[in-house]
C-alpha positions, 0 to 999 in steps of 0.5 A: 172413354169419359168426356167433359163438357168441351169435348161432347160439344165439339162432337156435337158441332162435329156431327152436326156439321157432317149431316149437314156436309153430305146432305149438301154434297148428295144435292151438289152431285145430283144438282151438277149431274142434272145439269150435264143432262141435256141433249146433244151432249159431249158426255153422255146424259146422266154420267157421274164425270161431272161431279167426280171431277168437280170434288176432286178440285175441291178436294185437291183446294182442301188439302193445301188448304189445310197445310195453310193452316185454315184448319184446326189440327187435322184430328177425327173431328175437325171441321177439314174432315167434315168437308174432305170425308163429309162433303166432297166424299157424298159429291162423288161416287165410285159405285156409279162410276164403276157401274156405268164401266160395266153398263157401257162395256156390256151394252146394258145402260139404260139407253141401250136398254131402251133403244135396244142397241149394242155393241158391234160385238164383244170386243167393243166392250173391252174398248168402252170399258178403258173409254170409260174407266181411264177418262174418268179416273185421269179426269179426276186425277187431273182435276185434284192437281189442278184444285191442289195448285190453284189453291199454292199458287193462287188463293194461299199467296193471297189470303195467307201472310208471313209470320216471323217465329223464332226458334232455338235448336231444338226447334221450341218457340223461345223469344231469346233466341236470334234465329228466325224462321218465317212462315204463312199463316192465314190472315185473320178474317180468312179463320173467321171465315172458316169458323162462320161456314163452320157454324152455318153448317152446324145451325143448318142440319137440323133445319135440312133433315126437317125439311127433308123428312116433310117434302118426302112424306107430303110428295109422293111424286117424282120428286121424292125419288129424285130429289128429297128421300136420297138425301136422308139416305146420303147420310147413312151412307156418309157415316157408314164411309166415315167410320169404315175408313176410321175403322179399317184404314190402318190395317194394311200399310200402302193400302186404305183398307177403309175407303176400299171396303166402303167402295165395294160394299157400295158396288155390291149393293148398287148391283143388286138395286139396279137389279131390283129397279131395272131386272125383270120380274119374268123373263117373259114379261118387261115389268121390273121386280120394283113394280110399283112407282113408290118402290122405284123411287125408295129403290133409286134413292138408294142407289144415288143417296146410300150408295153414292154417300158410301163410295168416293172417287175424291177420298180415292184419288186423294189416298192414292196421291200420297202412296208411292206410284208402285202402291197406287198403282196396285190399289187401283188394281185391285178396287177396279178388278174386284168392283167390275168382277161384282158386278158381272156376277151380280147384275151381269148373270142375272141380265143376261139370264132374265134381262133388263127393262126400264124402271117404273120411274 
């Protein structure tokens, strides 16, 4: 494939732009989950219900946004892309989603862990697994319905203005003919605006990777699991999605094979490294396999930056909403069978065979 000079430097932007998305979509989802962490608290502390249901009204805005017309015409490297796949997919997270299903049902989240709390028995588990799965996937389904009509209904009508076009029978442009058609086109301030957020994400990446790379090697501290490492990974994880959906989405008609593959990958992975952070090294001792504090905080940068950037609910919810109900249905199956299937035979066998302890950090 041979590029000239225009279409390299609108890979360049593209890219660019993306780094800087799902950096920015990683720090979105911790800012907002930190910010649902207090206590007494109506959603449990530390759950990823905030942040999914957050992209997805963003994701839901984009997507009429983009029929408005604000975007360019929506090919791999448009700047819609770089916000749907880029930012609102490092936002939420599908692996966290399906592990805190599995932790809640099992009794292994790390309160229980801490407190050493359980189920009154296991029948409660199949209980908290449909508490906790249905709350999050129709809050999340809610919330894109919502984002997709406050943007028809309210921010379209006002930023958007009729355009008279006419048009012959063929449906070309032809100014001779009487017959007219009208439709909303964005008012212009609106694409200078899309084109100075467009260019803000492209002059911040390498700024933000910079910074990134000095508070993670200066810092050894709590900040460093929490706050700055994850991010670098995020982007791994964002692309690893983005061209995984690239790649594989048109295998199967009815089914996004992409997303599909990303997301369980995510989960496959998630299991192990909560193993690694919270499974004990012995069965008769509490110390974790991550012994060290530095080995935690990579490890749980891991967790919530690769694997969080590489799974996505609002890609999910989005993919399922323009499939029919019968093939949304069947994809939403079998992602949740096989996402909770890996991860009780991953972490499932071996907390119950050698336990779970509290991490290092």
């Amino acid at each position: 494939m041979q590029f000239d000079g225009k279409s390299i430097w609108s890979h360049i932007i593209f890219h660019l732009a993306y780094v800087s998305a799902t950096i920015l979509g990683n720090y979105a989802r911790e800012g907002t989950t930190a910010l649902a962490t207090y206590t007494p608290s109506y959603v449990e502390s530390g759950s990823v219900l905030w942040s999914n249901l957050t992209s997805c009204i963003v994701m839901g805005m984009l997507q009429e946004l983009n029929s408005a017309k604000w975007f360019a015409p929506d090919d791999v490297k448009s700047f819609f892309t770089v916000l749907t796949t880029g930012f609102c997919g490092a936002y939420s997270s599908y692996s966290t989603l399906m592990l805190e299903t599995f932790q809640q049902s099992a009794s292994l989240s790390p309160s229980n862990i801490k407190n050493h709390t359980k189920l009154p028995n296991r029948a409660f588990g199949m209980k908290e697994f449909l508490a906790v799965l249905l709350t999050q996937l129709f809050t999340s389904m809610g919330a894109y319905l919502f984002g997709r009509g406050f943007s028809k209904s309210i921010i379209v009508p006002l930023t958007n203005t009729k355009n008279v076009v006419q048009k012959n029978q063929s449906g070309e442009e032809n100014k001779d003919t009487t017959i007219e058609t009208t439709e909303l086109v964005p008012k212009p301030w609106v694409q200078k605006m899309v084109s100075l957020f467009q260019g803000l994400l492209v002059l911040l990446a390498i700024p933000l990777i910079a910074i990134i790379l000095v508070l993670t090697l200066v810092y050894g501290n709590y900040s460093r699991g929490k706050w700055t490492l994850f991010a670098l990974f995020g982007i791994f994880g964002g692309y690893l999605r983005y061209y995984l959906s690239d790649w594989c989405n048109g295998w199967i008609k009815n089914f996004p094979m992409g997303t599909f593959i990303a997301n369980e990958f995510a989960v496959i992975l998630i299991a192990c490294f909560q193993i690694i952070v919270r499974g004990r090294k012995n069965y008769h001792e509490s110390k974790p396999v991550a012994g060290g504090v530095n080995s935690c905080h990579v490890t749980s940068s891991l967790i919530s930056g690769f694997c969080g950037s590489l799974s996505t609910i609002s890609t999910f919810i989005n993919e399922a909403y323009k499939l029919k109900f019968n093939s949304m249905l069947v994809y939403y199956f079998i992602s949740v069978f096989v996402s909770y299937s890996l991860l009780v035979v991953i972490m499932g066998s071996y907390s119950w065979t050698r336990g779970l302890t509290i991490p290092m950090c």
